[in-house]
C-alpha positions as CSV (number, residue, x, y, z in Angstrom):
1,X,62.0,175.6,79.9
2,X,62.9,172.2,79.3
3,X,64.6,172.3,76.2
4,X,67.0,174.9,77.8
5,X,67.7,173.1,80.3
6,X,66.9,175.5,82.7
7,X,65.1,173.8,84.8
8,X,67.5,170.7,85.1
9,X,70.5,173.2,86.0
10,X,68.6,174.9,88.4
11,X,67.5,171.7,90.2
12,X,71.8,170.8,89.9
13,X,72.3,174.6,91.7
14,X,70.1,173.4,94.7
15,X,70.7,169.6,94.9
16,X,73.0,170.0,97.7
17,X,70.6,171.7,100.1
18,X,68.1,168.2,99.7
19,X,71.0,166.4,100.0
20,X,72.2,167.8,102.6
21,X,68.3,167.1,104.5
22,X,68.6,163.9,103.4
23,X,72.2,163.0,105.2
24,X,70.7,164.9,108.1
25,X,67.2,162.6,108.4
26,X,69.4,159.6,107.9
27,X,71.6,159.9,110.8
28,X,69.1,161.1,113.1
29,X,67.2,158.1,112.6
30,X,70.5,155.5,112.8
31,X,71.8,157.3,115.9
32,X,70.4,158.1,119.2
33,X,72.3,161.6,119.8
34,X,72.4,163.1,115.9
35,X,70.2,165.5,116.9
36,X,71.3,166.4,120.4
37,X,72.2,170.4,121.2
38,X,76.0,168.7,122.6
39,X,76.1,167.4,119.0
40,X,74.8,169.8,116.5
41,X,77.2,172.3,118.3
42,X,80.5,169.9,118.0
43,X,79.4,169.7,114.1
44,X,79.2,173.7,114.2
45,X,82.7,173.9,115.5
46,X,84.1,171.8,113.0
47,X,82.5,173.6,110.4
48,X,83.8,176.6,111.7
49,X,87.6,176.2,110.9
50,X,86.7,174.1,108.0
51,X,84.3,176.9,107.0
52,X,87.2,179.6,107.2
53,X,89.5,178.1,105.1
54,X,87.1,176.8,102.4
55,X,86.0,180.7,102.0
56,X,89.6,180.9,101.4
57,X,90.0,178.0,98.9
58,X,86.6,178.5,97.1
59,X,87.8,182.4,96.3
60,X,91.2,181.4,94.8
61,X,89.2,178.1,93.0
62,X,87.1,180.9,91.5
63,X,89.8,182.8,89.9
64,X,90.9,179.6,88.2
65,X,93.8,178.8,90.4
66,X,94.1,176.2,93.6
67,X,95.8,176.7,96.9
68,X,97.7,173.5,98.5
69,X,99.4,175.7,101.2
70,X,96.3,176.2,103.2
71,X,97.6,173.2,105.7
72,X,101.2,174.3,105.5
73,X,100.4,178.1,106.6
74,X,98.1,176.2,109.9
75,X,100.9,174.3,111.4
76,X,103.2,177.0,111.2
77,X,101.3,179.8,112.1
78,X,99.7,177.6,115.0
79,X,103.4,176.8,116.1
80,X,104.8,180.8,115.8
81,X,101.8,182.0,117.7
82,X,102.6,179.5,120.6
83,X,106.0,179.7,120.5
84,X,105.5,184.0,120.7
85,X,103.3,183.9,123.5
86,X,104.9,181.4,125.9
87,X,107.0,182.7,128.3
88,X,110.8,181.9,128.5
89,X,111.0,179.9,131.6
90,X,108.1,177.6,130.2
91,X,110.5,176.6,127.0
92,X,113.2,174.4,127.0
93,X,116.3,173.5,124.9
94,X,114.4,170.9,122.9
95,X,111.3,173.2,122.3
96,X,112.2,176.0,119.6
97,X,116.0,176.3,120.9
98,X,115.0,177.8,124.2
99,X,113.2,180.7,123.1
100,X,109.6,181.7,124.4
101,X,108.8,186.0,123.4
102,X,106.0,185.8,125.8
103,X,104.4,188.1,123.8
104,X,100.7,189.9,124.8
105,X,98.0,188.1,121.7
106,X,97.2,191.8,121.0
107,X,100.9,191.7,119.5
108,X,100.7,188.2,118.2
109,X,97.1,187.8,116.6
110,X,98.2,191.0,113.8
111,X,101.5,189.3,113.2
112,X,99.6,185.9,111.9
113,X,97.1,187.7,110.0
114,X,99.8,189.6,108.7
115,X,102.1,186.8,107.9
116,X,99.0,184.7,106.3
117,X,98.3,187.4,104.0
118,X,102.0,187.7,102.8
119,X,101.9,183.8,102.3
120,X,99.6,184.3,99.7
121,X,100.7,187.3,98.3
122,X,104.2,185.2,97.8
123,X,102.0,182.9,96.1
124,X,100.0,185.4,94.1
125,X,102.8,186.6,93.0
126,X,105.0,183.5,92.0
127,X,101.9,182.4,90.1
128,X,100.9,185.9,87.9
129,X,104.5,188.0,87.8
130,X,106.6,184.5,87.3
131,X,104.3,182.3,85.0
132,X,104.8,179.6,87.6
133,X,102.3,176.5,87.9
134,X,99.9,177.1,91.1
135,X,99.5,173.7,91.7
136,X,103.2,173.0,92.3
137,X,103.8,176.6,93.5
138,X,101.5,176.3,96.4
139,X,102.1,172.2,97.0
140,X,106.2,173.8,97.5
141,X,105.2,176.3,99.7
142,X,102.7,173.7,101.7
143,X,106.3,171.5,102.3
144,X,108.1,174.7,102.8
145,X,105.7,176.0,105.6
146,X,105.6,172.9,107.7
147,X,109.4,172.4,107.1
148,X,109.6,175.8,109.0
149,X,106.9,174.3,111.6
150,X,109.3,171.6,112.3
151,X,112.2,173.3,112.9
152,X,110.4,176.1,114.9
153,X,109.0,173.7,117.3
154,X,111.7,170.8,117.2
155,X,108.4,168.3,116.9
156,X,107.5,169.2,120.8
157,X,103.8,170.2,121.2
158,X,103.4,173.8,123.0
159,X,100.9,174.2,125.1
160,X,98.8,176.2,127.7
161,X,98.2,179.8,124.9
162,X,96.6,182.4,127.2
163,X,92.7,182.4,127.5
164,X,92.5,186.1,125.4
165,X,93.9,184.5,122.5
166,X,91.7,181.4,122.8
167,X,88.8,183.2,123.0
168,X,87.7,183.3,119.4
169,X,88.4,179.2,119.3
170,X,87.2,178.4,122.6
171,X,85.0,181.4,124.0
172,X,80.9,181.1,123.9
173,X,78.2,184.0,124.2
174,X,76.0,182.4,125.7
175,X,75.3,178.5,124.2
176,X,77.0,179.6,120.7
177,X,80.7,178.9,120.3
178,X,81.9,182.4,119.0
179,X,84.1,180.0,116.1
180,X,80.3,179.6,114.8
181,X,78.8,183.5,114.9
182,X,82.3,184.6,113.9
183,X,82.2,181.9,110.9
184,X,78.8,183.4,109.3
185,X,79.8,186.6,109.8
186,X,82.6,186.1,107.5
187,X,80.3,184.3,105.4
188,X,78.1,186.9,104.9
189,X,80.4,189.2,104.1
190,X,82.2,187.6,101.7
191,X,79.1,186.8,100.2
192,X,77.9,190.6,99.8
193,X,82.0,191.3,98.5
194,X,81.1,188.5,95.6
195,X,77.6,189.9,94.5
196,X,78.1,193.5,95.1
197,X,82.1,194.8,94.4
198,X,83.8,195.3,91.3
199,X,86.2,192.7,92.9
200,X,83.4,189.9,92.7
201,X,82.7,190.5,89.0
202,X,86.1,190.7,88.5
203,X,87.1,187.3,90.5
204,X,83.8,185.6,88.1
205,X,85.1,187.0,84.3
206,X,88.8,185.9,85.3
207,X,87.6,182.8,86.6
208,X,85.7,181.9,83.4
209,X,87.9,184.1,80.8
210,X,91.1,185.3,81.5
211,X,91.6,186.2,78.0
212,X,88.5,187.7,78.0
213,X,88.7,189.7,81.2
214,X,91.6,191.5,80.4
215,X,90.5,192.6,76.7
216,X,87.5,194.5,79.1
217,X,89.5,196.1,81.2
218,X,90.3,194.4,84.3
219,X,93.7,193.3,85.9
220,X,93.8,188.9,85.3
221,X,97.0,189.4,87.3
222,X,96.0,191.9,90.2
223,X,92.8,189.7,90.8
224,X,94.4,186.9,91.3
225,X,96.9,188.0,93.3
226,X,94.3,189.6,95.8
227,X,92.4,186.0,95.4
228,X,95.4,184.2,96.9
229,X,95.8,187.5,99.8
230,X,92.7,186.8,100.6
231,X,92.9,182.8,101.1
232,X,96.3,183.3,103.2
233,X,94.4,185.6,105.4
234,X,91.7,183.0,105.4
235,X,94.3,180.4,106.8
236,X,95.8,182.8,109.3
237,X,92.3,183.7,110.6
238,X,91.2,180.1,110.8
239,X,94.6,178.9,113.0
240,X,94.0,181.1,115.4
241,X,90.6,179.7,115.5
242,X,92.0,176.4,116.0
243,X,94.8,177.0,118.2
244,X,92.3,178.9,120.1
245,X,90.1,175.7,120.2
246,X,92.8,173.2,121.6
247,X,94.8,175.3,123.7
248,X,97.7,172.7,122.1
249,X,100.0,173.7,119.1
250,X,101.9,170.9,117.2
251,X,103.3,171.1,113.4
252,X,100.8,168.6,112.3
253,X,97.5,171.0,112.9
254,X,96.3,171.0,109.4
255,X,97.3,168.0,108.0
256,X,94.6,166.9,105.1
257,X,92.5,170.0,105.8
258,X,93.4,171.4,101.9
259,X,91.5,168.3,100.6
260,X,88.5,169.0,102.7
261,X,88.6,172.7,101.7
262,X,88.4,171.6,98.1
263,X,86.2,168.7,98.5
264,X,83.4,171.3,100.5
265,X,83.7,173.7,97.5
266,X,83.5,171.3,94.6
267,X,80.6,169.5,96.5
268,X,78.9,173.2,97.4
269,X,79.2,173.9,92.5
270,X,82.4,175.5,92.6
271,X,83.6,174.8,89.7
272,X,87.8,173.5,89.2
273,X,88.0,175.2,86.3
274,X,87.1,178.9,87.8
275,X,84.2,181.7,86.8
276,X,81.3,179.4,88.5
277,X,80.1,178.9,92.4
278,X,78.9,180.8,95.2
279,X,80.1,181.1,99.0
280,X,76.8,179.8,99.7
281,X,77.3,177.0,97.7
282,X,80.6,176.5,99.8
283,X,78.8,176.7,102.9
284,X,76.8,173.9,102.2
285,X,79.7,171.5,101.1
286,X,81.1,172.5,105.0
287,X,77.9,171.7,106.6
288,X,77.5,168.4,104.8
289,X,81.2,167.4,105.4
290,X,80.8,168.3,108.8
291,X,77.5,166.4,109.0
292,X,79.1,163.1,107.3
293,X,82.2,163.0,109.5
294,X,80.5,163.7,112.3
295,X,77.3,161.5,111.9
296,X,80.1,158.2,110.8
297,X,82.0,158.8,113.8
298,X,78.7,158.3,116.0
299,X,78.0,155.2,113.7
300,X,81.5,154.3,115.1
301,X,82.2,153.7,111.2
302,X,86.2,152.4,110.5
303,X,87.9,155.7,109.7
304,X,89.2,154.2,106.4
305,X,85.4,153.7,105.7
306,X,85.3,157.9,105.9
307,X,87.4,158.2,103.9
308,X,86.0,156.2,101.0
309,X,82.5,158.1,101.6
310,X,84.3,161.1,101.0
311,X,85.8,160.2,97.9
312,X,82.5,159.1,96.4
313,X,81.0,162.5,97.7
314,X,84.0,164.2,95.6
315,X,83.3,162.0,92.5
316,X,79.4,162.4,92.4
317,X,79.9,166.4,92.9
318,X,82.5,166.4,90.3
319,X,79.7,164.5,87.8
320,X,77.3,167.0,89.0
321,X,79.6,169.5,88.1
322,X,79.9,167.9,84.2
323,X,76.5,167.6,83.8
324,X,76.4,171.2,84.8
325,X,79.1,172.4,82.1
326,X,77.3,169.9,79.3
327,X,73.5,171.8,79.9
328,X,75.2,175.1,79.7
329,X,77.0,173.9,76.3
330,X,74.0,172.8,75.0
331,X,72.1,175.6,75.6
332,X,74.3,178.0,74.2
333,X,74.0,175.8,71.3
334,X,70.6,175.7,71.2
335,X,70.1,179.2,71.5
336,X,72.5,180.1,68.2
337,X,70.6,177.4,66.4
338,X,67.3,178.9,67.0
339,X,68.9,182.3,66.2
340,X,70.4,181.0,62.2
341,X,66.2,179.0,62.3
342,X,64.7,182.6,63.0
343,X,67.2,184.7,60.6
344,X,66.9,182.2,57.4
């Protein structure tokens, strides 16, 4: 078991998880609140739109691929929806040309998911039918997004959305924020979609062979594709979270939320280079950026300070990750050399 490496690569797999306990001990014993209901429920809500969108980001990481526009589809979507549901007389010339639809959020919560998803087919599609670079497809269509949030909203902030639509951001059953119940749910079944649909193994073998895939049958292109669908929907689902939360649209929502999304999968063993993670994993990068941000901010830490933590946390996953890829090449290569031992 040792020469395999098995052991050492399943210790890697789980690291997070004691990490994770450790961060948490830490703070609770620097801070006086850490451990506080008020507290562990303001780190739950930030996990929850961070949550949403890294499902997103880890599914299209999977396939092999990255999605910059995640941030870009947020501020505009947050903008549209405010802009659709406040009424006219509320609006003036210097907010969105003087337009308000006041529109019910029955009629403007389908037209975001809607318009998320279409984002990413756009993307999908740009990146498998055109042969176009992902990274600089979706970093264009991140600038292209919150252009349109700019000129939509003129810069003015839009406020007072209508407590129906807030309620997934801002409504509680009971103690629970419903961001949080609403976030595992989707969790869970994205989860069961990865280890138990043809899509899952499909999203896995493109991810680690695209070659590979499509000499056994499956669609490289389609998978993808749906991969990208599927984080755009993410990002539409988690700005109405968020708008729902603040009651306050601006075309900055979102700003530097793609580098967390990345940052919570590569910490949570998905891998940049497709075919190798869980959304499990990726729930565990969530709760321990959530944790960190939240426990420096009670340590009153300089902000620039964050920052730097969470470039380190970046770097050591990404190491983790490397040692990861070298057991696996090594065993593979000791399990052919024992093969030529036993056939001689």
């Amino acid at each position: 078991m040792f020469r395999d490496g098995r052991l050492t690569q399943l210790v890697l797999d789980r690291l997070i998880w004691f990490v994770l306990l450790l961060v948490v001990i830490f703070f609770s014993l620097r801070t006086d609140n850490f451990l506080s209901g008020i507290n562990l429920i303001n780190i739950l809500l930030h996990a929850s739109v961070l949550g949403i969108l890294t499902i997103g980001q880890a599914i299209v990481l999977l396939s092999g691929n990255f999605d910059l526009s995640q941030e870009g589809t947020i501020s505009l979507l947050t903008v549209l929806a405010a802009w659709m549901m406040l009424p006219y007389r509320e609006m003036t010339l210097a907010q969105a040309g003087g337009v308000g639809w006041e529109l019910h959020p029955f009629i403007v919560i389908p037209i975001m998911l809607v318009l998320g998803a279409l984002i990413g087919l756009i993307n999908g599609l740009l990146i498998t039918r055109l042969q176009m670079n992902n990274f600089i497809v979706t970093l264009a269509m991140q600038l292209i997004l919150r252009g349109a949030a700019f000129v939509i909203s003129m810069g003015a902030i839009m406020p007072g959305t209508p407590a129906l639509f807030n309620w997934l951001g801002g409504g509680r059953i009971g103690p629970i924020p419903v961001s949080v119940i609403a976030t595992l749910i989707v969790f869970l079944v994205f989860a069961y979609i990865l280890s138990n649909t043809r899509f899952g193994r499909q999203l896995y073998a493109v991810g680690s062979n695209r070659q590979a895939a499509a000499a056994s049958g499956f669609n490289p292109a389609k998978t993808i594709t749906t991969a990208y669908v599927i984080g755009g929907l993410m990002a539409a689902l988690a700005s109405w979270m968020l708008l729902g939360r603040l009651e306050v649209s601006n075309p900055t929502l979102g700003v530097g939320m793609t580098l967390e999304t990345v940052a919570a999968s590569v910490i949570g063993g998905v891998a940049l280079t497709g075919g190798t993670g869980t959304i499990w994993g990726a729930f565990s990068g969530v709760l321990l950026l959530s944790v960190i941000n939240n426990g420096l901010n009670l340590m009153e830490v300089d902000p620039f300070w964050v920052n730097g933590v969470r470039g380190l946390i970046i770097l050591l996953a990404l190491l983790i990750e490397a040692q990861k890829v070298r057991i696996k090449v090594r065993t593979v290569q000791t399990t052919v050399a024992d093969k030529k031992a036993a056939a001689s």
